[in-house]
C-alpha positions in Angstrom: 150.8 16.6 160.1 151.1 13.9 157.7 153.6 14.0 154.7 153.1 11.4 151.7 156.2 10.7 148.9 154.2 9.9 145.6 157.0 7.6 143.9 155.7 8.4 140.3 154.6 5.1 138.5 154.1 3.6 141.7 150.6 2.5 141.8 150.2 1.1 145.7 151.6 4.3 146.8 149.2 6.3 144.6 146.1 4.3 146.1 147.5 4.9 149.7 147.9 8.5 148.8 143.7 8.7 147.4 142.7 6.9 150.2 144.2 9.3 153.0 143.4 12.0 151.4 139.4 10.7 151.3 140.1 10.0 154.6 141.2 13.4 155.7 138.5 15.1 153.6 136.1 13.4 155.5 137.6 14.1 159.1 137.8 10.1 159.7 141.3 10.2 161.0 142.0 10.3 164.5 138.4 10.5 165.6 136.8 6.9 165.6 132.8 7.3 164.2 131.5 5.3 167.4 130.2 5.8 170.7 132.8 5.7 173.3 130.8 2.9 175.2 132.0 0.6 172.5 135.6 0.7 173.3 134.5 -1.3 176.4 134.5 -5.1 176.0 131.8 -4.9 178.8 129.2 -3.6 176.1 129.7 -6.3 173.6 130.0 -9.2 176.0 126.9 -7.7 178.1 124.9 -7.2 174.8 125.8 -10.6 174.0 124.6 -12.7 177.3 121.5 -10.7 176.8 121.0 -12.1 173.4 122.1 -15.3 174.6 119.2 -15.3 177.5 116.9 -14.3 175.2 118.1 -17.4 172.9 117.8 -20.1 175.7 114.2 -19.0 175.4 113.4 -20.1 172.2 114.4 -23.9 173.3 110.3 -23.6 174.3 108.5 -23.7 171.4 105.2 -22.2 170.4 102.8 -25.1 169.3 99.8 -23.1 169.2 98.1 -23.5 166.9 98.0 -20.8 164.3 94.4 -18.7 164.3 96.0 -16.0 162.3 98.4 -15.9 159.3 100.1 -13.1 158.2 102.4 -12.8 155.1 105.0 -9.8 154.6 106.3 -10.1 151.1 109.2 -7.1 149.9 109.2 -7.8 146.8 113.0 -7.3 145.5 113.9 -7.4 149.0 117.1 -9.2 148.7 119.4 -9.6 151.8 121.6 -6.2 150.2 118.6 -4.3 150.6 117.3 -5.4 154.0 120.6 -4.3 155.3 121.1 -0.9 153.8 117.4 -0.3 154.9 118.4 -1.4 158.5 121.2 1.0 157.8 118.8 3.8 156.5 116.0 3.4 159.5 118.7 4.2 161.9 120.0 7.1 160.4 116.3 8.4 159.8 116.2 8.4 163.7 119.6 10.1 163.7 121.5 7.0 164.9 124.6 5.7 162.6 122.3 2.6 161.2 124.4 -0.5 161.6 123.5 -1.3 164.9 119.9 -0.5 164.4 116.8 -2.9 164.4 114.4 -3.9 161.7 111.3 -5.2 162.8 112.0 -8.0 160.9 115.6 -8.4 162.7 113.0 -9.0 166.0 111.8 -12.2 164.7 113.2 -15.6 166.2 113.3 -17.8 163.5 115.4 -17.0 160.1 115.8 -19.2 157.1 116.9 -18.8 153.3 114.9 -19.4 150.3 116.1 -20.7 147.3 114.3 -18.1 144.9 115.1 -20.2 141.3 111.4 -20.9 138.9 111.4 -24.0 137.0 112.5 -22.6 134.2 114.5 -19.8 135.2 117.9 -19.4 137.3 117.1 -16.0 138.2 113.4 -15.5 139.1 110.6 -13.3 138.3 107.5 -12.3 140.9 105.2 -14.5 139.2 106.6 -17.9 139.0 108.5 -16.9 142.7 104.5 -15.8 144.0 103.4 -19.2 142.4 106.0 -20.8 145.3 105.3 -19.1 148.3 101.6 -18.6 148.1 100.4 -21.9 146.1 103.5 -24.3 147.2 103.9 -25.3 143.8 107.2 -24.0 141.6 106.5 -22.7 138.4 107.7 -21.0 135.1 108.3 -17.1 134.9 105.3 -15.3 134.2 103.2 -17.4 134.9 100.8 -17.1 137.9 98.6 -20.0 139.7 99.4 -22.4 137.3 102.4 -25.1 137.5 104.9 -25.7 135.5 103.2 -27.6 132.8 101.7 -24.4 131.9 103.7 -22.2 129.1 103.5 -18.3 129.5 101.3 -16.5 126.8 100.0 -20.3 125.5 96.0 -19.9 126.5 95.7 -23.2 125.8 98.1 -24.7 128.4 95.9 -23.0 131.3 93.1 -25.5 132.0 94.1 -28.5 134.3 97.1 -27.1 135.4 95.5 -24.4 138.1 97.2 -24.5 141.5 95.3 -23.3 144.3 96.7 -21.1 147.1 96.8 -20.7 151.0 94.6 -17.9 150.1 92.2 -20.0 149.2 93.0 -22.9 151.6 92.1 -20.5 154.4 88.9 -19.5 152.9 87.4 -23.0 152.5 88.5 -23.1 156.2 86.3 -20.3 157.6 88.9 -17.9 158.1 89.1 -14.4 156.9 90.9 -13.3 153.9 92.7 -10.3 152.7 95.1 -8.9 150.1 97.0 -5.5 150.8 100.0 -4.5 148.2 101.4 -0.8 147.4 101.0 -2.0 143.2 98.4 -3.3 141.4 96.2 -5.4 143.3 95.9 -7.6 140.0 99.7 -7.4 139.9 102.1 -10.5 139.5 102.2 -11.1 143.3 98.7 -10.7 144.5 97.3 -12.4 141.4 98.6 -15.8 142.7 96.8 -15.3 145.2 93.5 -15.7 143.6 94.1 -16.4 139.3 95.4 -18.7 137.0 97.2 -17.1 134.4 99.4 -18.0 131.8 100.9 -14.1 131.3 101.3 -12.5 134.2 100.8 -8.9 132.3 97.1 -9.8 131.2 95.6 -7.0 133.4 92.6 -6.6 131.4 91.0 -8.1 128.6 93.1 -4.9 126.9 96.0 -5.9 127.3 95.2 -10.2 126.1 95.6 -11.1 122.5 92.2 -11.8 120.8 93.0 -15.1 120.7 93.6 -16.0 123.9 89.8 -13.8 125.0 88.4 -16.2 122.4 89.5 -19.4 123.7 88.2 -18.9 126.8 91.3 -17.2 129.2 90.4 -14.8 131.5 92.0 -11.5 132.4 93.8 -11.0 136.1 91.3 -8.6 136.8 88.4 -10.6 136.3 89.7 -13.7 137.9 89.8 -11.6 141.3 86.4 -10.9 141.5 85.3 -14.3 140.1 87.6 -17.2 141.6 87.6 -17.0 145.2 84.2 -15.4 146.4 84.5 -12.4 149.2 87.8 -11.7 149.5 87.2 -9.9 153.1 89.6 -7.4 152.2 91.3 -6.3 148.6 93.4 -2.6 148.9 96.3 -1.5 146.4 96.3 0.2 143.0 94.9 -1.5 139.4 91.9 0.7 139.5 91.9 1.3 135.7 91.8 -2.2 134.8 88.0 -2.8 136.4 86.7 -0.2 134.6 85.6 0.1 130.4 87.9 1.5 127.9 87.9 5.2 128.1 86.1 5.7 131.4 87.2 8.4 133.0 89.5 7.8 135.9 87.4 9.3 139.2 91.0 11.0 140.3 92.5 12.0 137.3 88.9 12.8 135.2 91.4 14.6 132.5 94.4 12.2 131.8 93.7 9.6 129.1 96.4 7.5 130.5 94.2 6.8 133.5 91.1 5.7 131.5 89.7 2.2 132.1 91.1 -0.4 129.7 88.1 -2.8 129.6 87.4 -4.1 126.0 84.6 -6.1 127.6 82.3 -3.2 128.8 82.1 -4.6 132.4 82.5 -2.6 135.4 83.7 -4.8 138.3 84.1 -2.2 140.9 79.9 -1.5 140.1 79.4 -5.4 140.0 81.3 -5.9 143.5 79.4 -3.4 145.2 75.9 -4.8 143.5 76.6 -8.5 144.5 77.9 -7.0 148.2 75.0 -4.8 148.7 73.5 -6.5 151.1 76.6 -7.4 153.0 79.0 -5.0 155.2 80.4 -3.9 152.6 82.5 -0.6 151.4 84.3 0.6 148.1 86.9 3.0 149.2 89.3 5.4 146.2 90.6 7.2 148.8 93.0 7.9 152.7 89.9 9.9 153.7 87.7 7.4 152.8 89.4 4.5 154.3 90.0 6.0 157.3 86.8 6.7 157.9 85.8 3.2 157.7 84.4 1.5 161.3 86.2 -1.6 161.3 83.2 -3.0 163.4 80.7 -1.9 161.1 82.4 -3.3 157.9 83.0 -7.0 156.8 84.2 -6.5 153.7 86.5 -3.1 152.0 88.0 -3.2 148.3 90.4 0.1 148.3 91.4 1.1 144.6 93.9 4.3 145.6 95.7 4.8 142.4 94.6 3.6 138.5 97.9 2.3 138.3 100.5 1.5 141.1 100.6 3.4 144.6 103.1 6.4 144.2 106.3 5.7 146.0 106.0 6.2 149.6 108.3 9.5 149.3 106.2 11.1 146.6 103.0 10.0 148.3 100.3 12.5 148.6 99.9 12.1 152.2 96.2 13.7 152.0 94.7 11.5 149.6 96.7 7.8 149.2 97.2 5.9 152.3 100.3 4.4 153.6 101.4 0.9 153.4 100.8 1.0 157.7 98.0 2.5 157.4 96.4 0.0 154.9 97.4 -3.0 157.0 96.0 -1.7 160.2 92.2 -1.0 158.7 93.3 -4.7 157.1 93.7 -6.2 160.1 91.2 -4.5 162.2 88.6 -6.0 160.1 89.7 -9.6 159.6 90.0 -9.8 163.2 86.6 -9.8 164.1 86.3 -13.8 162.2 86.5 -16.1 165.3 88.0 -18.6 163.1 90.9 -16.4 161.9 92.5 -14.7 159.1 95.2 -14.9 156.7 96.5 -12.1 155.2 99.1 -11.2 152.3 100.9 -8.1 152.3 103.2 -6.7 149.5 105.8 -4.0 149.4 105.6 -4.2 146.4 107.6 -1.1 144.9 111.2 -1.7 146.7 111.2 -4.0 143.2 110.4 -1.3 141.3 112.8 1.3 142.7 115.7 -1.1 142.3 114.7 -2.1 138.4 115.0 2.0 138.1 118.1 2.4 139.4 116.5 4.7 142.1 118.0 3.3 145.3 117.1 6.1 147.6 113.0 5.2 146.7 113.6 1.3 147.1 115.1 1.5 150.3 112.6 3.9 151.4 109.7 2.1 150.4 111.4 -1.1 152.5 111.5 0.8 155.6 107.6 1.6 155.3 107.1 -2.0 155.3 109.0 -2.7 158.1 107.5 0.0 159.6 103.8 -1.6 158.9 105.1 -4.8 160.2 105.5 -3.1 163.7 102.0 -2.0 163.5 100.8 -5.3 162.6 103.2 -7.1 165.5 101.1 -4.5 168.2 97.6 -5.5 167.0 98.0 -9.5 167.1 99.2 -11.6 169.1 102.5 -13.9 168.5 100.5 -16.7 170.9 97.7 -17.4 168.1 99.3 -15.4 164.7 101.8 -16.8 162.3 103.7 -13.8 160.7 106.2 -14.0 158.1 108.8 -11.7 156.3 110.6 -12.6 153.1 111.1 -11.6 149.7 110.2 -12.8 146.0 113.5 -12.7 144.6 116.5 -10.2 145.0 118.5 -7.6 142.5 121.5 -6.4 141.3 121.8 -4.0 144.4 124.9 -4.0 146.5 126.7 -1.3 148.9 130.1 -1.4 149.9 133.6 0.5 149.2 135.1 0.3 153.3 132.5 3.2 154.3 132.7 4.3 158.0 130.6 3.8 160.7 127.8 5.8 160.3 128.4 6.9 156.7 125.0 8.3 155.2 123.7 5.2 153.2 123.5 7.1 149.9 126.4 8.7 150.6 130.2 8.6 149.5 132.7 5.8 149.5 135.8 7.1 151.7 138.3 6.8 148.7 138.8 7.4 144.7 139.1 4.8 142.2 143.0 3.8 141.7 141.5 3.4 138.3 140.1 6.5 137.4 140.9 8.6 140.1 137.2 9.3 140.2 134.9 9.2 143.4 132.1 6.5 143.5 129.0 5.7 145.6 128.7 3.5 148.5 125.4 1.9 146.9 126.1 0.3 143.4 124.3 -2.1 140.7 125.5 -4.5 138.7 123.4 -3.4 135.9 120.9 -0.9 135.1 119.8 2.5 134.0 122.7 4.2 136.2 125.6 3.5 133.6 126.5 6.9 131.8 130.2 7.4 130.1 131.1 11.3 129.7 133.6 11.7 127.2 134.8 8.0 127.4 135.4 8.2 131.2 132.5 7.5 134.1 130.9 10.2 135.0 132.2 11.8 137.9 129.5 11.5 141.0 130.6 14.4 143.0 128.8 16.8 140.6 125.9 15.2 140.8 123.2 15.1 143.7 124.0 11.5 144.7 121.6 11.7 147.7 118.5 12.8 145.7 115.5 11.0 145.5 115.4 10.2 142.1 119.3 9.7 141.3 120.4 6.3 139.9 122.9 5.1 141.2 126.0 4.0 138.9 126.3 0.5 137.2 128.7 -1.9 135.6 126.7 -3.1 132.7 123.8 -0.4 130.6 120.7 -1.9 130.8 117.4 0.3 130.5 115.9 -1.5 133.6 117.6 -3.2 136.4 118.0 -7.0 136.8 116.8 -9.5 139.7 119.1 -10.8 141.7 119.7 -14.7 142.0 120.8 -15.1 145.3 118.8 -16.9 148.0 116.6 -14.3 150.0 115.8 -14.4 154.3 112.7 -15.7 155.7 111.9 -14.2 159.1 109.3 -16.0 161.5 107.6 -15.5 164.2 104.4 -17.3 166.0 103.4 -20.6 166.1 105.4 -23.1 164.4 107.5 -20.2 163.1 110.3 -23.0 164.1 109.4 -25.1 160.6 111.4 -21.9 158.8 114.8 -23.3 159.5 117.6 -23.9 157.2 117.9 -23.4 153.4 114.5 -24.2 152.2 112.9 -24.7 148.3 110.9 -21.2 148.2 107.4 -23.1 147.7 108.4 -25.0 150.9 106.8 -21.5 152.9 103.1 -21.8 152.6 103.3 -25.3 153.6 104.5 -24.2 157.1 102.0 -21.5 157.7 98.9 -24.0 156.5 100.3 -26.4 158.6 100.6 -23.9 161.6 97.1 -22.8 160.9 95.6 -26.3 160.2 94.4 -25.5 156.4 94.6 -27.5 153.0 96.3 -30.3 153.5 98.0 -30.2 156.6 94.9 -31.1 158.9 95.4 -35.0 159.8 98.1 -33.8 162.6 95.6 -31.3 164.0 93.2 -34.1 165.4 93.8 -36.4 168.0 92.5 -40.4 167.9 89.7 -39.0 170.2 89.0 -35.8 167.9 90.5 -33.2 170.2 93.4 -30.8 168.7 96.7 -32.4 169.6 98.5 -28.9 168.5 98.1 -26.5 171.7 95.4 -23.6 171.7 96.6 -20.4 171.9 95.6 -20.4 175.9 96.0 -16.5 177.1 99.0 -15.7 179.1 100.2 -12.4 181.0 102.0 -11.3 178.2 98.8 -11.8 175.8 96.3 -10.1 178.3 98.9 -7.4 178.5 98.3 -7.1 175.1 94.6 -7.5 175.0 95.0 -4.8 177.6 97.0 -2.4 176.0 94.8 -2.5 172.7 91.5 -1.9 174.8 92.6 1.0 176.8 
């Protein structure tokens, strides 16, 4: 039995008091919220030497040369959220979470990227997309341009264009695909293949007339016009490539659907003209996609939603495919190029569940990408593929508040405010749309459902839409030369590591010997990659 004095006045008392009291209403005392294995020094020190021999491994390093390059970007995915979606993975496998595995968390090599644009301490996913895809740093809002571009000034585009390792890999003979959960003309796929001055020209709709007139060109355009072929294009966006007021081939009746083209031109009808005689597929549709023979198609442009994908937990399972299941049909057509591929994948709505306060839907939709990134790791090979994990930028999104092992992620902290005597939310944000005042007091949590999908989560400072984050974010790597990620890198520092691994743009003079032979190693198969190889064909 336990018996607490309140000493009025007394504030330390009165916290100690809340907390027990949390801690008794949540049966946490007495009863440690581990496995009893853990109480053994045997399983930490064991766990440990096994890491450590795993470790001493790495002091061989692959020098293959990279045939394949893949690119995982979360966009949003700060280190705050890769750990609470660690946490949440676990716990959606009924484990307690903490000592769970990410995919990511698999990978050998980690490093930090410094996230800043040239103009801005805290980043946005167009100057940060600029970095990692075009290895140039660049102004916020601005996309395939460098810095001596201004956003929204037309006239500051031409003979600043920066070109990517999109395009580096293209001029080299090697595949090339784009796969992202928003709008594949969105602000970090659109690096990939325009130079814009405003990242939010979609359309010719949504430029000023004046910027049409002088010449600019819309995102949309610029996808199907700058880099010719992209192998593989799959995301949302699918208003933008259609004329104002078409009817939307999903949603025939809503008006907010309808194409936004002020130029008449139909580019999904153009693409499938000019690719007529090629292997080539349009796809609106799961059904449709996976239906497609990878062996019998070259080329796929996937156009699911008008807009962004739904988030992956109000995803119409029947008819809009998964994040996996996009990069699998992605990869299982690249593939087939003996020279190669690269490929740039976006999670691209963990961003857009943290600007809405809607924690529950950010993490979610960082788990899926983890989960795609496991699917990618079995159909490659880490002897001849590149692959690499980071994130744009980060956000105001932090958990905390002493929470107990295995404490549901969206749960309760174990304690009340000494403040306000009020309970509180393990996840918080620093700003954002979660910051209500009943009465002049915060609202109490408790009477709210904290663990729905759509709740957003409390926050210090009102804003109608959540901040970025400023902090540095993780780079994961795996592959060959995934040792060149080391450190506490400039962010546009990352594509110059994967061309060099792969022996595009200008990292080639290191691939050729005096006497013209490779002097990086050729991914020679080994028993692990026939195991592979094996597993795959059977």
């Amino acid at each position: 039995m336990w018996y607490v004095t309140v000493i009025p006045g007394n504030t330390t008392t009165m916290t100690f008091f809340l907390i027990i009291c949390s801690c008794l209403a949540l049966g946490g005392l007495g009863k440690p919220q581990f496995p009893d294995q853990e109480k053994d020094p045997l399983f930490w020190n064991t766990w440990a030497q096994h890491t450590l021999k795993n470790a001493l491994t790495l002091q061989k390093l692959n020098q293959n040369t990279a045939k394949n390059l893949i690119l995982f970007l979360g966009d949003g995915m700060g280190i705050p959220t890769v750990t609470a979606a660690r946490i949440l993975k676990g716990q959606l496998s009924g484990q307690s979470g903490e000592e769970t595995q990410l995919e990511m968390d698999k990978f050998p090599f980690v490093a930090l990227s410094k996230t800043y644009n040239t103009n801005a301490q805290v980043a946005d996913s167009a100057g940060t997309a600029t970095a990692y895809l075009c290895g140039v740093k660049a102004n916020e809002g601005t996309v395939g341009v460098s810095a001596a571009a201004v956003r929204s000034q037309c006239n500051t585009t031409q003979g600043n264009e920066v070109t990517s390792i999109l395009k580096w890999a293209k001029e080299a003979g090697k595949s090339v695909g784009i796969v992202t959960t928003t709008r594949v003309n969105h602000a970090t796929p659109s690096a990939a293949y325009a130079h814009c001055v405003d990242r939010d020209w979609f359309s010719d709709g949504e430029m000023p007339a004046e910027a049409v007139q002088a010449g600019c060109k819309d995102i949309a355009r610029q996808l199907f016009e700058n880099i010719p072929n992209i192998d593989v294009i799959m995301g949302g966006g699918r208003k933008y490539m259609f004329p104002k007021n078409q009817s939307d081939v999903e949603y025939p009746g809503d008006k907010k659907h309808f194409g936004t083209r002020k130029d008449g031109r139909n580019l999904v009808e153009e693409w499938t003209n000019r690719m007529k005689n090629k292997k080539a597929q349009y796809v609106w549709n799961k059904r449709e996609l996976l239906s497609v023979n990878p062996n019998n198609v070259d080329y796929i442009l996937g156009l699911f939603e008008p807009g962004d994908l739904p988030y992956n937990l109000e995803r119409n399972t029947e008819t809009d495919p998964s994040l996996t299941e996009m990069v699998e049909v992605a990869i299982k057509i690249l593939r087939k190029n003996p020279r190669g591929f690269y490929l740039l994948v976006e999670g691209g709505r963990i961003d857009h569940g943290h600007h809405e306060g809607k924690a529950k839907q950010a993490l979610h939709e960082a788990v899926e990408m983890d989960r795609a990134i496991g699917r990618a790791g079995l159909i490659t090979s880490i002897y001849d593929t590149m692959t690499v994990v980071t994130a744009d930028h980060s956000h105001m999104f932090n958990f905390g508040g002493y929470t107990p092992r295995g404490n549901t992620i969206f749960g309760l902290a174990p304690m009340l405010s000494d403040v306000d005597q009020k309970p509180f939310t393990a996840i918080l944000y620093g700003n954002g749309p979660g910051f209500k005042v009943i009465n002049g007091l915060r609202e109490n949590v408790s009477t709210l459902d904290y663990q729905g999908t759509n709740y957003q989560a409390q926050s210090a400072v009102p804003l109608r839409m959540e901040t970025h984050g400023g902090e540095d974010v993780a780079v994961f790597a795996k592959g060959p030369m995934a040792h060149l990620l080391h450190g506490v890198h400039e962010q546009n520092y990352i594509p110059h590591v994967m061309a060099y691994a792969a022996c595009i743009g200008q990292n080639r003079d290191h691939c050729m010997s005096s006497g013209g032979a490779s002097s990086l190693s050729p991914a020679l198969p080994s028993l692990a990659a026939l195991l592979t190889l094996t597993r795959l064909l059977c």
